[in-house]
N, CA, C and O of each residue as an XYZ file, in Angstrom:
500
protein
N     -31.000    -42.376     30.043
C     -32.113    -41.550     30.492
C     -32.354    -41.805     31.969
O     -32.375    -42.948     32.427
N     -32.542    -40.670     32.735
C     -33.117    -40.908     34.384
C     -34.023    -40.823     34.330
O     -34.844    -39.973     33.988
N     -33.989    -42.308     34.892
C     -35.757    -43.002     35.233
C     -36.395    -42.561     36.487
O     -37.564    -42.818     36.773
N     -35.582    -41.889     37.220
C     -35.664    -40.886     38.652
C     -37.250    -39.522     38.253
O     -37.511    -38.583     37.501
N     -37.658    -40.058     39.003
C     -39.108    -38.756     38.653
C     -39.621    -37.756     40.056
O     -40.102    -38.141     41.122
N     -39.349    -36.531     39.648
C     -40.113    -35.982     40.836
C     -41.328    -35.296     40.792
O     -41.433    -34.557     39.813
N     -42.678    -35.329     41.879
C     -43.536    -34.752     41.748
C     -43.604    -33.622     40.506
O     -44.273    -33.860     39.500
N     -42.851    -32.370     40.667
C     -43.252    -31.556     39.710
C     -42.950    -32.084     38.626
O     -43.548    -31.707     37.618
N     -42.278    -32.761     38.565
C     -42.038    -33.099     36.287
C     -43.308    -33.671     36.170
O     -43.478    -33.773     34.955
N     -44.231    -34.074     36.707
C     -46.121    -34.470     36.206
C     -46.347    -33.672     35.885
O     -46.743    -33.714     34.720
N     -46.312    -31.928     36.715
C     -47.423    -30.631     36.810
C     -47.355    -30.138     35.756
O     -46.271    -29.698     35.372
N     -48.145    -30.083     35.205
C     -48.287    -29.311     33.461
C     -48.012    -27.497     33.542
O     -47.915    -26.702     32.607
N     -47.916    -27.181     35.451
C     -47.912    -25.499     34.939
C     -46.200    -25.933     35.217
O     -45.570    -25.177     34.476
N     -45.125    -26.911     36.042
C     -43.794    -26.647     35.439
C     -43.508    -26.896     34.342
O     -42.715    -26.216     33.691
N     -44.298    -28.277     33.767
C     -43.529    -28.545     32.158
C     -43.529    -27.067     31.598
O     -42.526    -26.457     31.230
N     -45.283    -26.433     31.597
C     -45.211    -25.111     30.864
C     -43.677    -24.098     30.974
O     -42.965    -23.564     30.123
N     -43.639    -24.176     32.448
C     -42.466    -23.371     32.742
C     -41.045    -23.407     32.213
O     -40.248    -22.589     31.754
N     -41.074    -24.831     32.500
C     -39.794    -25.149     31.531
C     -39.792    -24.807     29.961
O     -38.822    -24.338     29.366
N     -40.649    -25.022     29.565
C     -40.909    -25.523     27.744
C     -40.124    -23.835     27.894
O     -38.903    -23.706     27.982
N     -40.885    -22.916     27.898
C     -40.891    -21.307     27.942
C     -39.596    -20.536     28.149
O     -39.245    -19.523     27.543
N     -38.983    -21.151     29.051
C     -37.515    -20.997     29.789
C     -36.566    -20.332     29.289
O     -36.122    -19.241     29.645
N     -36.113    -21.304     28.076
C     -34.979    -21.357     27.125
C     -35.031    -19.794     26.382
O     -34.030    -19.077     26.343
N     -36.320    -19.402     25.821
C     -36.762    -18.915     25.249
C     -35.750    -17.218     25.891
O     -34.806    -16.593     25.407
N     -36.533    -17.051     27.069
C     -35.941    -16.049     28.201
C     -34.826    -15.770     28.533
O     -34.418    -14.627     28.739
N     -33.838    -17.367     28.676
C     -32.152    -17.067     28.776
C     -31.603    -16.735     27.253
O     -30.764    -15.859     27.041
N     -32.069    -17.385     26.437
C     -31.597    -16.589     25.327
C     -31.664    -15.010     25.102
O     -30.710    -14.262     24.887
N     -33.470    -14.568     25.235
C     -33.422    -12.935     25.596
C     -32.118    -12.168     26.358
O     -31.550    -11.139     25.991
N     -31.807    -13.090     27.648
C     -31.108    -12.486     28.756
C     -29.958    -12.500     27.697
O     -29.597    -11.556     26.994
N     -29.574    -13.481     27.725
C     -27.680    -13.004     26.647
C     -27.737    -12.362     25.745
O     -26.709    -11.875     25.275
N     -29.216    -12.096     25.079
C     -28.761    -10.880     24.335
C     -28.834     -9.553     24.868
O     -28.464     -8.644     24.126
N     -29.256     -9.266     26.050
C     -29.229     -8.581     26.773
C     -27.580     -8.049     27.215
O     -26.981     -6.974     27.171
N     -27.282     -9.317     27.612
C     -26.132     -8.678     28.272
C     -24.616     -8.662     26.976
O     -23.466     -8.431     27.350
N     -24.928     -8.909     25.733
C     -24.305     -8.368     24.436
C     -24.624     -6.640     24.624
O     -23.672     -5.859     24.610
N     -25.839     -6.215     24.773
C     -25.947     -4.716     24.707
C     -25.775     -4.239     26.606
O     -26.295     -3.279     27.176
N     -24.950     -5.215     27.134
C     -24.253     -4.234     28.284
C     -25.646     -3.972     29.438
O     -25.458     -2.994     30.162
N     -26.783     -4.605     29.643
C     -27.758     -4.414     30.225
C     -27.713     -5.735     31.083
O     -28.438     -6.708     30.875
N     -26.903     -5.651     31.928
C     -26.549     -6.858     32.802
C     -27.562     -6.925     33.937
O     -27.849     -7.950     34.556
N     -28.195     -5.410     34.184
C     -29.017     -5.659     35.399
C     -30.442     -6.353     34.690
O     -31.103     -7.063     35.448
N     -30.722     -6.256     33.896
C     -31.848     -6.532     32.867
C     -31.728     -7.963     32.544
O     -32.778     -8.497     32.901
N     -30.963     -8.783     32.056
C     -30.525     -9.831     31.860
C     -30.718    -10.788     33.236
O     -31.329    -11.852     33.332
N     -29.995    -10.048     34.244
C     -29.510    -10.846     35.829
C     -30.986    -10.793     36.347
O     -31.459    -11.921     36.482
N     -31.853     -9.744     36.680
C     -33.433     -9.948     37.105
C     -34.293    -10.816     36.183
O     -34.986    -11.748     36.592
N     -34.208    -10.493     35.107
C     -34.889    -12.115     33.760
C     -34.680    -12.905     34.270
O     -35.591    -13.612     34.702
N     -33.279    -13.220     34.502
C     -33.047    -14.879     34.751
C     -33.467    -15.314     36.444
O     -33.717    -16.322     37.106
N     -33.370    -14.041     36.590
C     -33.667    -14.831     38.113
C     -35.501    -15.007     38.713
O     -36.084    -15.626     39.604
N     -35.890    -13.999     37.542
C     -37.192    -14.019     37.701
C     -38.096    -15.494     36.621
O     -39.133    -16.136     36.788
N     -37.141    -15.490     35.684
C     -37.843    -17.047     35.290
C     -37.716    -18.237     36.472
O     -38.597    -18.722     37.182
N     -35.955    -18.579     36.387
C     -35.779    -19.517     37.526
C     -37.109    -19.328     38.241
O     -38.026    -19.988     37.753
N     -37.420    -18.563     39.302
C     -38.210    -18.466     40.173
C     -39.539    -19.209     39.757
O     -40.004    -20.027     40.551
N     -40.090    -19.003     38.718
C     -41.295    -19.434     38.403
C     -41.263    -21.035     38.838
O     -41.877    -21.627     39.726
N     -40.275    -21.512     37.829
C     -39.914    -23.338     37.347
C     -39.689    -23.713     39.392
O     -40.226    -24.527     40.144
N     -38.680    -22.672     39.587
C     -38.017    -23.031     41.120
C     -38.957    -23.161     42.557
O     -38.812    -23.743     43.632
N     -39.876    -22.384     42.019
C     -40.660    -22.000     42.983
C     -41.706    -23.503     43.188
O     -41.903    -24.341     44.068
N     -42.252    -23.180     41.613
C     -43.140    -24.527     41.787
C     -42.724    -26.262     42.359
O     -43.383    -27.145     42.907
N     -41.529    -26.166     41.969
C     -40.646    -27.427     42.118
C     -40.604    -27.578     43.492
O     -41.084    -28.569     44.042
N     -39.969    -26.512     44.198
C     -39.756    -26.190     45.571
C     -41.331    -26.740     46.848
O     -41.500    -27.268     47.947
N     -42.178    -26.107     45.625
C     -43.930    -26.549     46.555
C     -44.245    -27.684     46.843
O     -44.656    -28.231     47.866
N     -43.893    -28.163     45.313
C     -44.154    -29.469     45.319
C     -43.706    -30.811     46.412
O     -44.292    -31.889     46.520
N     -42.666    -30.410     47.040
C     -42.313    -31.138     47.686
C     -42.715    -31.002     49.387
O     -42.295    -31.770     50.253
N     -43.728    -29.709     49.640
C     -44.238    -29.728     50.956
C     -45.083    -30.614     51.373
O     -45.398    -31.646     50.781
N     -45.435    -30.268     52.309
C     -46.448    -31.856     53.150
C     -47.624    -31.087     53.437
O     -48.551    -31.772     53.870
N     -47.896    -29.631     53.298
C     -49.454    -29.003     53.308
C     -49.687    -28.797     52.337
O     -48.688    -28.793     51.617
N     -51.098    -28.479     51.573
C     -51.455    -27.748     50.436
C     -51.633    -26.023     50.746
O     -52.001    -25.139     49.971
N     -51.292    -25.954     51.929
C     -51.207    -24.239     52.542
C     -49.906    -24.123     52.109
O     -49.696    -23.163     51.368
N     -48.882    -24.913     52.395
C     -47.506    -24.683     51.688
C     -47.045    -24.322     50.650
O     -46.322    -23.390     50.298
N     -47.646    -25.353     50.054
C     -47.511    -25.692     48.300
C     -48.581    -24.116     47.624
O     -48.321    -23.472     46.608
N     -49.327    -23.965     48.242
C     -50.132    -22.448     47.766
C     -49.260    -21.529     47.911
O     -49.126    -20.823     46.911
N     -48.638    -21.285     48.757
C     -47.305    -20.679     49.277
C     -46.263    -20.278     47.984
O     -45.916    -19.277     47.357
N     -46.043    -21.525     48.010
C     -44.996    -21.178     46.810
C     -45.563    -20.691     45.523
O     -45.415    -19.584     45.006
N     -46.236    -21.713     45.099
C     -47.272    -21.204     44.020
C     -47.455    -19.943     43.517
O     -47.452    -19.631     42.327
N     -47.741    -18.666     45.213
C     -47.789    -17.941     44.954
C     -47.035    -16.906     44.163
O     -47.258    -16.036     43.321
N     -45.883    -17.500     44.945
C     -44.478    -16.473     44.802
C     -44.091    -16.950     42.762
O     -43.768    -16.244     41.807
N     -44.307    -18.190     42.884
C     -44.082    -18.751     41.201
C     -44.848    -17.396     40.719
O     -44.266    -16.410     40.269
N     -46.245    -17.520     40.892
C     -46.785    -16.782     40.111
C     -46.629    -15.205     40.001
O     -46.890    -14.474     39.045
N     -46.244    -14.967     40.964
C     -45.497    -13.284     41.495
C     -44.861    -13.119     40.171
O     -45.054    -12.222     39.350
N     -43.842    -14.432     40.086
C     -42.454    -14.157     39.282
C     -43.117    -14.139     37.357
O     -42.355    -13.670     36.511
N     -44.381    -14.629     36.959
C     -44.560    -14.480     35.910
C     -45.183    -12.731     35.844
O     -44.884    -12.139     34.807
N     -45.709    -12.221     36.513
C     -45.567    -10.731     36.732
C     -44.442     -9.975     36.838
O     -44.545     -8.748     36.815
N     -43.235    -10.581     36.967
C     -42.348     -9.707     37.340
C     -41.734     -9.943     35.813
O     -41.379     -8.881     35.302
N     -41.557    -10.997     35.067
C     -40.903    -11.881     33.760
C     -41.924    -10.545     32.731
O     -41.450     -9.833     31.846
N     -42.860    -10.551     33.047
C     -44.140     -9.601     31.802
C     -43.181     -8.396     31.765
O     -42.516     -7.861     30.877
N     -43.433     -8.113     33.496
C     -43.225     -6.385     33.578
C     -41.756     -6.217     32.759
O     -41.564     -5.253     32.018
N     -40.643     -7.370     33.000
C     -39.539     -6.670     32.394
C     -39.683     -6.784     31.290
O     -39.284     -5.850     30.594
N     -40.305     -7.955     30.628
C     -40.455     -7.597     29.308
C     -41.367     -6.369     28.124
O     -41.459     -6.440     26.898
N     -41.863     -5.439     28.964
C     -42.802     -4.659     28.805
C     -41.914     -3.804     28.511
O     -41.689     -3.322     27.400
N     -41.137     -3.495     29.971
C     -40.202     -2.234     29.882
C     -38.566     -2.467     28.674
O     -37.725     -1.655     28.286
N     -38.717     -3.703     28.473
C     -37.370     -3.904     27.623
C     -37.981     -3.213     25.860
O     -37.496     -2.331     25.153
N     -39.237     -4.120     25.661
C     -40.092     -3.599     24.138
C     -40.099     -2.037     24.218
O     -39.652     -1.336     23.310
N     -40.718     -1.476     25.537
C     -40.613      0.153     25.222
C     -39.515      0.548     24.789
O     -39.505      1.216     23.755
N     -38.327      0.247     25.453
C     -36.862      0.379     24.854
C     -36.667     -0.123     23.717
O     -35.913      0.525     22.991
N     -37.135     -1.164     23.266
C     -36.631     -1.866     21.596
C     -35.920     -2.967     21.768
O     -35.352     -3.611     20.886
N     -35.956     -3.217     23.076
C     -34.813     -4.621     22.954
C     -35.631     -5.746     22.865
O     -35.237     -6.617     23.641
N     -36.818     -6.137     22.090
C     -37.527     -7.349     21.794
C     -38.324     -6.920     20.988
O     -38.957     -5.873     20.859
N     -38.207     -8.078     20.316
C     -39.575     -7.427     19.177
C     -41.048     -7.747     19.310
O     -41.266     -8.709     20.047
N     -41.954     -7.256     18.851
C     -43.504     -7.087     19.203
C     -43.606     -8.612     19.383
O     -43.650     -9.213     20.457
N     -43.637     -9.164     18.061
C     -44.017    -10.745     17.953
C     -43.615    -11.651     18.934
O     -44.214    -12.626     19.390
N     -42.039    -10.991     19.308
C     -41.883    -11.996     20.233
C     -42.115    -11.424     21.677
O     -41.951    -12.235     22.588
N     -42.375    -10.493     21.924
C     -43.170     -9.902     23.203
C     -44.475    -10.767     23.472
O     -44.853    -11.439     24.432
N     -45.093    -10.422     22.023
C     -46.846    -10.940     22.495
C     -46.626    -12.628     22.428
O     -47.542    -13.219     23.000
N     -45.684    -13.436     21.895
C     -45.729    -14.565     22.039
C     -45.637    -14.721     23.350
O     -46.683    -15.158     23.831
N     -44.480    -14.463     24.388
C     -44.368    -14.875     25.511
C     -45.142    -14.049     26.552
O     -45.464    -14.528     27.639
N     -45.373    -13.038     26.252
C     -46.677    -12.474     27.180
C     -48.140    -13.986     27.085
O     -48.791    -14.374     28.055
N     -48.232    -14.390     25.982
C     -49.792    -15.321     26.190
C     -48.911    -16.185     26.814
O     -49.468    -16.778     27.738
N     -48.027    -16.412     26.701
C     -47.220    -17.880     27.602
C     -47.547    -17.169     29.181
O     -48.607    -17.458     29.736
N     -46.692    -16.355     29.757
C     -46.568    -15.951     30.712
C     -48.240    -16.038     31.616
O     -48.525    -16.658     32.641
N     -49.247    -15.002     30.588
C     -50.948    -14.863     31.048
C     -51.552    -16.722     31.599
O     -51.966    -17.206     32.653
N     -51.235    -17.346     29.941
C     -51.834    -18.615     30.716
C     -50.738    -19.394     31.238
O     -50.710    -20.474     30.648
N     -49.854    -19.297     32.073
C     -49.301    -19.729     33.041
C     -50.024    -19.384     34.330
O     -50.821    -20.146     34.877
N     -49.668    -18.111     34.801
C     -50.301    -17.544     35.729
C     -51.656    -17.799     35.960
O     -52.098    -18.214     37.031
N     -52.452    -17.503     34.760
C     -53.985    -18.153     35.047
C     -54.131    -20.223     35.407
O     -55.192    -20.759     35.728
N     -52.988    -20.865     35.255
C     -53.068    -22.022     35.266
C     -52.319    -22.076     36.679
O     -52.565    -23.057     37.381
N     -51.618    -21.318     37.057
C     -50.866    -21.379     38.473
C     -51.840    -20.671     39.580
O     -51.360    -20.751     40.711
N     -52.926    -20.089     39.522
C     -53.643    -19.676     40.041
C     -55.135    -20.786     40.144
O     -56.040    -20.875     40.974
N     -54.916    -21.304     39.235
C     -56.183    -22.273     39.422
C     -55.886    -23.486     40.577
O     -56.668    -23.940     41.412
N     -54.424    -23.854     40.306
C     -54.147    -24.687     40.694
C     -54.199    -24.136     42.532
O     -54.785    -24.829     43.363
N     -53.600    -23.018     42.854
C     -53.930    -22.631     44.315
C     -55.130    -22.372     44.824
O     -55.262    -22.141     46.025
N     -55.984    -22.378     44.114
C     -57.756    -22.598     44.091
C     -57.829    -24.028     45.054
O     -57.987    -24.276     46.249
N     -57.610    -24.829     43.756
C     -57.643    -26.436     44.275
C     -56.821    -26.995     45.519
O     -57.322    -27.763     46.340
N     -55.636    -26.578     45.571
C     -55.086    -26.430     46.839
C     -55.656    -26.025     48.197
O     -55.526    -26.721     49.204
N     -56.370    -24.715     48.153
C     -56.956    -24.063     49.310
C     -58.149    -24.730     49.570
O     -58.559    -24.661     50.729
N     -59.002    -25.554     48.507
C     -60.151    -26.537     48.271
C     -59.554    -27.419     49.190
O     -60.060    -27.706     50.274
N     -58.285    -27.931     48.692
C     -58.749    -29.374     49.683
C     -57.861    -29.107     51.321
O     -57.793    -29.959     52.207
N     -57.414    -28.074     51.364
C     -56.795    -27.726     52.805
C     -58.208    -27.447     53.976
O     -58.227    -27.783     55.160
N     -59.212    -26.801     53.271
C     -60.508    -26.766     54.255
C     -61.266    -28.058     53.850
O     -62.468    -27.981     54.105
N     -61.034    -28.748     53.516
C     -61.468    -29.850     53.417
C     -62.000    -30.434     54.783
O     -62.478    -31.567     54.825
């Protein structure tokens, strides 16, 4: 086991991100079984982003920075919804598992947004 730790493996909105992850690349390959490679290739790159983004913040030296990224993380759980919105209209996910990862996605975002609250708190500090 690596006993190696970085800032974000503490933050409870990446663990969230991660836990959620798996969930999404699996969607994506079944995606690209029905030949929807552009659908699959924006998923994955729009999860990465979330986990990547935050990871990426974490390691700045402002909390204007780290809001920064944050932001863009949280962009990417809007962008993860929207495709999954437009994939269910099509049929390629099913309800249950739509609305499961939609409440994942909502309280992410609402937990990645709090956290740039507290950030911008202690930058006017």
């Amino acid at each position: 086991m690596n006993d190696i730790q970085f800032r974000f493996q503490e933050l409870e909105i990446w663990k969230r991100a991660a836990q959620f992850s798996p969930l999404l690349f699996r969607l994506a390959d079944k995606l690209d079984k029905h030949r929807l490679y552009r659908f699959a290739e924006q998923l994955r790159a729009a999860v990465l982003s979330i986990a990547n983004n935050i990871a990426e913040g974490s390691g700045s030296t402002s909390p204007v920075d780290f809001a920064n990224f944050l932001n863009t993380a949280c962009r990417s759980t809007f962008e993860v919804a929207n495709i999954l919105f437009l994939l269910s209209e099509n049929r390629y996910i099913e309800e249950a598992d739509l609305n499961q990862v939609i409440s994942e996605l909502e309280q992410e975002s609402r937990m990645i947004f709090a956290f740039i609250r507290t950030l911008r708190t202690q930058s006017n500090d």
